[in-house]
C-alpha positions in Angstrom: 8.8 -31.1 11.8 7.1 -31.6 8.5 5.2 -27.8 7.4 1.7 -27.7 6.7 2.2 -26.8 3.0 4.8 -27.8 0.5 4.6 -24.7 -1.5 3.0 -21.2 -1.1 2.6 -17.9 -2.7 3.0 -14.7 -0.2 2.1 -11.3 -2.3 3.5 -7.9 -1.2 1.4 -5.2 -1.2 1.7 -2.2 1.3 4.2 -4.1 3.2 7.6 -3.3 1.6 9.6 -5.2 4.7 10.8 -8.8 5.4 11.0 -7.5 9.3 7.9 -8.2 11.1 5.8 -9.0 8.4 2.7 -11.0 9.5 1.7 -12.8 6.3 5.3 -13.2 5.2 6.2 -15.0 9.0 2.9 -16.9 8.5 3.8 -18.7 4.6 7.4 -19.2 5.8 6.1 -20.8 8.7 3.2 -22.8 7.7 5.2 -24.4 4.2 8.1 -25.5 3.2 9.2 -23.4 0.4 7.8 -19.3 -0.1 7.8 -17.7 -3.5 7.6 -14.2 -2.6 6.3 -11.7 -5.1 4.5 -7.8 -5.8 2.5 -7.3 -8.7 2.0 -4.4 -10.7 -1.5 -4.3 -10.7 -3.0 -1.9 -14.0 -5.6 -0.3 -11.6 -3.1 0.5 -9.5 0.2 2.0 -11.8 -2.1 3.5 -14.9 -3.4 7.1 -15.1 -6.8 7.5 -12.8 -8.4 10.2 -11.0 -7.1 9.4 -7.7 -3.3 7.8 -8.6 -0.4 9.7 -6.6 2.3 10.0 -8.7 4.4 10.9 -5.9 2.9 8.1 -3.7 3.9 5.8 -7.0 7.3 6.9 -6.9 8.1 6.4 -3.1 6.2 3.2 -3.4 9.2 2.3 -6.5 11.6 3.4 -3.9 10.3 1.0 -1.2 10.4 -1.4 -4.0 14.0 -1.0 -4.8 15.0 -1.4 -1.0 13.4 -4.7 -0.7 15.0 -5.7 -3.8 18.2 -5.0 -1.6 16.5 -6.7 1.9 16.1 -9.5 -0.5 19.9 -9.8 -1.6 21.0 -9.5 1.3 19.6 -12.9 2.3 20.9 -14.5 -1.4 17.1 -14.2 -2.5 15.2 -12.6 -5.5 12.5 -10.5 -5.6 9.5 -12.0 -7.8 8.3 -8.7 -10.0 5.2 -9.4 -12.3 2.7 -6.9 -14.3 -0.9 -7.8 -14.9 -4.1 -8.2 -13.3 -3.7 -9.9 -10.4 -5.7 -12.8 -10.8 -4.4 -14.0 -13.9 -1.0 -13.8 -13.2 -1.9 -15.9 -9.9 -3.0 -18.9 -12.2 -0.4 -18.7 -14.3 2.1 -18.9 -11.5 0.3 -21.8 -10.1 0.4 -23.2 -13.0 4.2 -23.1 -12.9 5.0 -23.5 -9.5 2.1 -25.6 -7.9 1.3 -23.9 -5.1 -1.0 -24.8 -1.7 -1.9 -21.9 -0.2 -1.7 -17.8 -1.0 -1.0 -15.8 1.7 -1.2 -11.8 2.1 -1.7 -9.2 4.4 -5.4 -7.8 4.9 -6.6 -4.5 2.6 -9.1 -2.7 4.4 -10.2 -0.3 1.8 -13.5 -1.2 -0.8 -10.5 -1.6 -3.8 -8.8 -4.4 -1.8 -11.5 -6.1 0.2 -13.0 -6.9 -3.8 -9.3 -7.9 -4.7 -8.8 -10.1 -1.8 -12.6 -11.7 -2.3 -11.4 -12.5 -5.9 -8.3 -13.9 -4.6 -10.2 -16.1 -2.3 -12.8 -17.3 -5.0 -10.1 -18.5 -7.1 -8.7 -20.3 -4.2 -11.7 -21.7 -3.4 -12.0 -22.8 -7.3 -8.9 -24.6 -7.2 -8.8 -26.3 -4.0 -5.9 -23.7 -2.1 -5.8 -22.4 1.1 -6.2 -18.5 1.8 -4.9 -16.8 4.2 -5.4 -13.1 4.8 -3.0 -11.5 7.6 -3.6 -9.0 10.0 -0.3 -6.7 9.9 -0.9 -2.6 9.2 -3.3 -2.1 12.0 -2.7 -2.1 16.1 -5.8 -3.3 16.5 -8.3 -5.2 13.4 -11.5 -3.7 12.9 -13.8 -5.9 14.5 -11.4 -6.3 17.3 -12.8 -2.8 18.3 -16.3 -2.6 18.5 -18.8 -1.3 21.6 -21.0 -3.9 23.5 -23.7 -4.0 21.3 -21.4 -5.1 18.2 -21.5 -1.8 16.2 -18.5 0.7 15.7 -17.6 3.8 17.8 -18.2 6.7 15.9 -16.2 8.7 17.9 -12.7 8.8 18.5 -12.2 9.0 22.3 -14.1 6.5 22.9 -12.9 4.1 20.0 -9.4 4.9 21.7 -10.4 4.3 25.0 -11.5 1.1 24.0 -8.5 0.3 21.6 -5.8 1.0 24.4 -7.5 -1.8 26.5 -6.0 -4.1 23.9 -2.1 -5.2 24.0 -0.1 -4.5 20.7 1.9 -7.3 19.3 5.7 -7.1 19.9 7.4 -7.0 16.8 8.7 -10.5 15.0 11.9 -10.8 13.0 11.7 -12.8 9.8 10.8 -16.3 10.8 12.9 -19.2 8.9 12.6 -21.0 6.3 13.2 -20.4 2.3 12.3 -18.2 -0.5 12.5 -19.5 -3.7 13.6 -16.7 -6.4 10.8 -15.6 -9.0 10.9 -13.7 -11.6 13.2 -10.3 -11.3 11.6 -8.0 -14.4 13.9 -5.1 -12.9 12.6 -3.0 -16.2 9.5 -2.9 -14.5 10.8 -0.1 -11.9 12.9 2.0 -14.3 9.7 2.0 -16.5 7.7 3.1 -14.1 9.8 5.7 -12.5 10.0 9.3 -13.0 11.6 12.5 -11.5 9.7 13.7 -8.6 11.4 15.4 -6.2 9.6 13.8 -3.2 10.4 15.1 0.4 11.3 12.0 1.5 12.9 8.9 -0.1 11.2 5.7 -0.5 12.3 2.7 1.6 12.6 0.6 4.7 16.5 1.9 5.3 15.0 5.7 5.1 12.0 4.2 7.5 14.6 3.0 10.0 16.2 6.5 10.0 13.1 8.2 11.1 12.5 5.7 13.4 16.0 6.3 15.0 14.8 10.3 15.1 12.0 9.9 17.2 13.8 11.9 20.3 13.1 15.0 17.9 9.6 14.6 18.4 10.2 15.2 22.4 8.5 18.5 22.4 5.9 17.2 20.1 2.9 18.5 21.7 3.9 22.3 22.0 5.7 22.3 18.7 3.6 20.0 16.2 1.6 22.7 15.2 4.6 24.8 14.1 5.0 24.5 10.1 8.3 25.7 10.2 9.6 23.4 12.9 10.5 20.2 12.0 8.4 18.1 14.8 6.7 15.6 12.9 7.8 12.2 12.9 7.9 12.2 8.9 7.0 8.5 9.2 3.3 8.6 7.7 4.5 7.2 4.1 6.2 4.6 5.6 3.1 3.5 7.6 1.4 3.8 4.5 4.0 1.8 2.4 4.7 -0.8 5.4 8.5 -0.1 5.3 8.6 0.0 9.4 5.5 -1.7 10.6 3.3 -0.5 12.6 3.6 -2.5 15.8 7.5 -1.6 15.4 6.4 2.2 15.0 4.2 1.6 18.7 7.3 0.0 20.5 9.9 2.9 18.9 7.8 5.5 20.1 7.4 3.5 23.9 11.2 3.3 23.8 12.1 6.7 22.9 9.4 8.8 24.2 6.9 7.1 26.7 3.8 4.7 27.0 1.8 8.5 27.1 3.1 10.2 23.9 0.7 12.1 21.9 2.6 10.2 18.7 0.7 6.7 19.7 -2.5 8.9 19.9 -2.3 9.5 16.0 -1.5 5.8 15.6 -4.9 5.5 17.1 -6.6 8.0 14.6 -4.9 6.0 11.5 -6.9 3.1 13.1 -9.6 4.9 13.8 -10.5 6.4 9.9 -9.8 2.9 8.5 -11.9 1.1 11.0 -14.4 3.8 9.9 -13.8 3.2 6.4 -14.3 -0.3 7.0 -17.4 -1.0 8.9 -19.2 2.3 6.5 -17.5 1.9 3.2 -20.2 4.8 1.6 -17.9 7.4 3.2 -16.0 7.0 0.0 -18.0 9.3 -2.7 -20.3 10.3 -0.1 -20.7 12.3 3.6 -20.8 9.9 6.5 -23.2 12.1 7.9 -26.2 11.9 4.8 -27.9 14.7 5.4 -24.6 16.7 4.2 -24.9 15.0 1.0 -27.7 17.7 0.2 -25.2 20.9 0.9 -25.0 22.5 -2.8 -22.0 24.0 -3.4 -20.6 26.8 -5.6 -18.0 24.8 -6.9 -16.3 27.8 -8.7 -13.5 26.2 -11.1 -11.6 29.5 -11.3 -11.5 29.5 -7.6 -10.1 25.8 -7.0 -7.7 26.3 -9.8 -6.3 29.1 -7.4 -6.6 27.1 -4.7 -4.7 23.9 -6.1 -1.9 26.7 -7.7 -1.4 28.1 -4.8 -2.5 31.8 -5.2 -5.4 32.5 -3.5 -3.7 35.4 -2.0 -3.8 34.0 1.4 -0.3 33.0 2.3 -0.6 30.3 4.4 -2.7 28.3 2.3 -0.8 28.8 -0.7 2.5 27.4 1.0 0.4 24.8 1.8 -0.3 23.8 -1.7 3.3 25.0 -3.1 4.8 22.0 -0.6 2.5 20.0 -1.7 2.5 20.6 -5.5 6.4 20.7 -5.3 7.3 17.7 -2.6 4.1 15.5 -2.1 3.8 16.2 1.9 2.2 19.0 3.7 2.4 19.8 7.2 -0.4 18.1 9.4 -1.6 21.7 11.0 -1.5 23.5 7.3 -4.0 20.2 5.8 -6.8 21.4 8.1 -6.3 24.9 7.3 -6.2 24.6 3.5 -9.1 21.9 3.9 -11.2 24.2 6.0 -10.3 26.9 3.1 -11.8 25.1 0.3 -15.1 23.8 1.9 -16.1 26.8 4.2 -14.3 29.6 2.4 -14.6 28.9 -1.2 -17.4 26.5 -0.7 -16.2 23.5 -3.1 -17.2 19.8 -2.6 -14.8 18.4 -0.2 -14.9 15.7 -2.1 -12.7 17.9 -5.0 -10.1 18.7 -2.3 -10.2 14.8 -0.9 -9.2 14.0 -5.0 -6.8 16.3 -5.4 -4.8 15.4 -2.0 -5.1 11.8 -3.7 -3.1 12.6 -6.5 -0.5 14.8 -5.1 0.5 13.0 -1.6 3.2 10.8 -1.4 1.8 8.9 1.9 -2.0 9.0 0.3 -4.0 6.4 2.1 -7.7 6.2 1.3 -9.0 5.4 4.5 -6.9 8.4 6.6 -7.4 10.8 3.5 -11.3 10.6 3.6 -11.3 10.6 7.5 -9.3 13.9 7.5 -11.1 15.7 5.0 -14.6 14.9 6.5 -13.1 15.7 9.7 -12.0 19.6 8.0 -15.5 19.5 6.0 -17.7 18.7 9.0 -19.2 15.9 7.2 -17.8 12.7 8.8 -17.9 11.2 12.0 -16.4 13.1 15.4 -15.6 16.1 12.8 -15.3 19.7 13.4 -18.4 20.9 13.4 -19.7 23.0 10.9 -20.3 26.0 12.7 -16.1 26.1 13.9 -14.3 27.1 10.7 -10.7 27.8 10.6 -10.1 31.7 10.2 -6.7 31.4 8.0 -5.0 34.7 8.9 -5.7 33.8 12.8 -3.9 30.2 11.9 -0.9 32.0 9.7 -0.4 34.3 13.0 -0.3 31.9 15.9 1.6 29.3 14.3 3.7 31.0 11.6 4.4 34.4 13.1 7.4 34.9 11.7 6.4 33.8 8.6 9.6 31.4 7.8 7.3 28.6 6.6 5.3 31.1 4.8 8.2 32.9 3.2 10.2 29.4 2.0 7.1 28.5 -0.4 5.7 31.8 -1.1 8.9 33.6 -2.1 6.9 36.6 -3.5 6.5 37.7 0.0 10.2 37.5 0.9 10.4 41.1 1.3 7.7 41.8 3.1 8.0 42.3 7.0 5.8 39.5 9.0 3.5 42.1 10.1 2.3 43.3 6.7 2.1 39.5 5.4 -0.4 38.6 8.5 -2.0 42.4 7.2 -2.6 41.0 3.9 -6.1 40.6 3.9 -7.0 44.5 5.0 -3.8 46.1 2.2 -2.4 43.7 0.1 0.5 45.4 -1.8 1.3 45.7 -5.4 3.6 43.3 -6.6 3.8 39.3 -7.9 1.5 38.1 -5.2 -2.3 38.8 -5.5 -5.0 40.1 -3.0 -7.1 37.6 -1.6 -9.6 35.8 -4.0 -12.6 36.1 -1.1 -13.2 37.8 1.9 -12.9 35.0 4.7 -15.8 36.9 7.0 -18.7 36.8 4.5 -17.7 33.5 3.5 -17.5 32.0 6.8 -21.0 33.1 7.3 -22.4 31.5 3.9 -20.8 28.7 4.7 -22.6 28.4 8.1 -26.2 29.1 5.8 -25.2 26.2 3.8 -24.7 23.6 6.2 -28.3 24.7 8.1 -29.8 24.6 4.9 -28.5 20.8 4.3 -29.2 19.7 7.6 -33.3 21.1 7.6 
């Protein structure tokens, strides 16, 4: 049966798979011939003030492995550099295209993209086709009765569960015409970041075949030193396993009740948020938090992004970080809460910083969590609940193994006088604490009632 189009253009973007890939199934479905491509976008790969190096590295990774998904089906890889646009009409030029097909960008950055996209489309007589693919459930797909967006997650979920996720779909047929290879591109662009986990859908597939580890999830997650985490957020992030794929992995493996599919649920829940109130990026979701004046001491976040504040716990926090791009879940809120209720800095600082350093930085889950830790977004701590650091460091490293692997100063130290720090820090190579996590707590408290008046 004759296809729809003759020839089309399908763009990768955070979707580094031919498995189950929406957009991908829909232009080999819909036309005749696919020329498959990524762009290096200059917005994206250039220096900026919230570009992950690591993130840029796993994303190479990713990159390279499709290269190799590619191969292995006698294809090529189209690589291109330039502004997106552009180097759209200069391939349509070349190849005379119908239609453009990608998978849908939720964030402010690639809603404008995609609008471009669409306008040039629309210029030149193409189709346009926009795919739903990195989400369970799209964004409008999830709203209450009277149209508007659940601000709160238990009830988005609720709602969400009601609908059925998508079974996963192998690469549909048809053919993929080779573009342009411009291998240089990668080795340019990569450098040597020790990452904690390699880019790439065969690395994906390897966590995905882990999942079993994750059994006693919901009594160990919040265990730094255990390794109880699926490890599978940069993947999400980078679409090397998608995420209806993830869903059905964790079904098999684990159960339809799994607290794992519950943070699949809060990855749709901040983007969804993100979405529908696209000021939460640069300001509170909650305005009123907007007015909160903070100290925003630059000696003090210095310490904090070094990793001596002389509170151990954060600063192995920040020493993963710094050192591997990831950080464990648990330790995120702690070093968040840190920043904005003990030291008092703009979360917005702390949100920035996490940008640049993670390898599985997405925009959307990165603001939700850190309004979530600064009590400024939507179903977030509230203000008045702060995380008490040394309480954290003894509960859920209380033998101080995570502690001891990234703060090696305090290797010879028994547990008991680490979690003691605060009330005798010893002389030595690690310091005292830069603030006294009481009184802070407490101004922190005045500053948020001060805001909200």
């Amino acid at each position: 049966m004759k296809k729809r189009f003759a020839k089309s253009l399908f763009i990768f973007r955070r979707d580094l798979r031919l498995y189950d890939n929406s957009g991908l199934n829909a232009a080999l479905q819909q036309s005749e011939q696919v020329l498959a491509c990524f762009i290096f976008d200059p917005r994206q790969i250039e220096p900026h003030a919230y570009q992950s190096q690591p993130g840029l590295q796993f994303m190479l990774e990713a990159l390279q492995d499709l290269q190799q998904q590619f191969r292995t089906h006698q294809w090529q890889l189209g690589l291109y550099q330039g502004q997106p646009e552009q180097l759209v009409s200069r391939l349509h030029r070349e190849q005379a295209f119908e239609a453009i097909f990608v998978n849908r960008d939720y964030t402010p950055f690639g809603r404008r993209r995609d609008a471009d996209l669409q306008t040039f489309c629309r210029k030149q007589g193409l189709a346009f086709y926009s795919c739903a693919d990195t989400l369970l459930n799209e964004p409008e797909h999830g709203l209450k009765s009277d149209g508007s967006a659940y601000q709160v997650f238990t009830a988005f979920y609720n709602r969400a569960r009601l609908h059925p996720v998508a079974l996963p779909q192998g690469l549909a047929d048809g053919q993929l015409l080779d573009g342009e290879q411009n291998s240089d591109l990668i080795s340019r662009l990569q450098q040597d970041h020790s990452n904690a986990l390699p880019g790439g859908r065969q690395a994906a597939l390897q966590q995905l075949d882990q999942l079993t580890a994750c059994r006693d999830y919901s009594q160990q997650r919040d265990f730094p030193a255990l390794a109880a985490t699926s490890n599978l957020s940069a993947y999400l992030k980078f679409g090397c396993c998608s995420v209806r794929e993830t869903y059905y992995a964790v079904v098999e493996s684990l159960g339809t009740e799994h607290p794992l599919l519950r943070q699949l649920y809060w990855r749709d829940f901040f983007t969804q948020i993100a979405f529908h109130f696209p000021r939460v990026f640069g300001h509170a979701f909650h305005e009123r938090y907007d007015k909160i004046v903070w100290r925003n001491d630059r000696e003090e976040f210095q310490a904090w992004t070094e990793g001596r504040t002389g509170v151990p716990i954060v600063d192995a926090g920040m020493r993963q970080l710094n050192q591997t791009g990831a950080m464990h879940n648990r330790v995120r809120m702690i070093v968040a809460s840190f920043l904005v209720k003990d030291l008092h800095i703009d979360w917005r600082w702390g949100e920035r910083y996490f940008a640049r350093h993670l390898l599985d930085y997405d925009p959307c889950v990165n603001n939700g969590n850190w309004q979530w830790a600064a009590s400024t977004g939507c179903d977030a701590q509230p203000y008045f609940r702060i995380f008490n650091p040394w309480l954290q460091q003894k509960k859920f490293d209380p033998d101080c193994v995570y502690i001891k692997h990234w703060v090696p100063e305090l290797n010879n130290y028994t547990p008991a006088l680490i979690h003691d720090w605060l009330k005798q820090p010893l002389a030595g190579d690690y310091p005292p604490p830069i603030v006294e996590h009481g009184l802070r707590s407490q101004q922190a408290k005045v500053l948020f009632q001060q805001a909200g008046q």
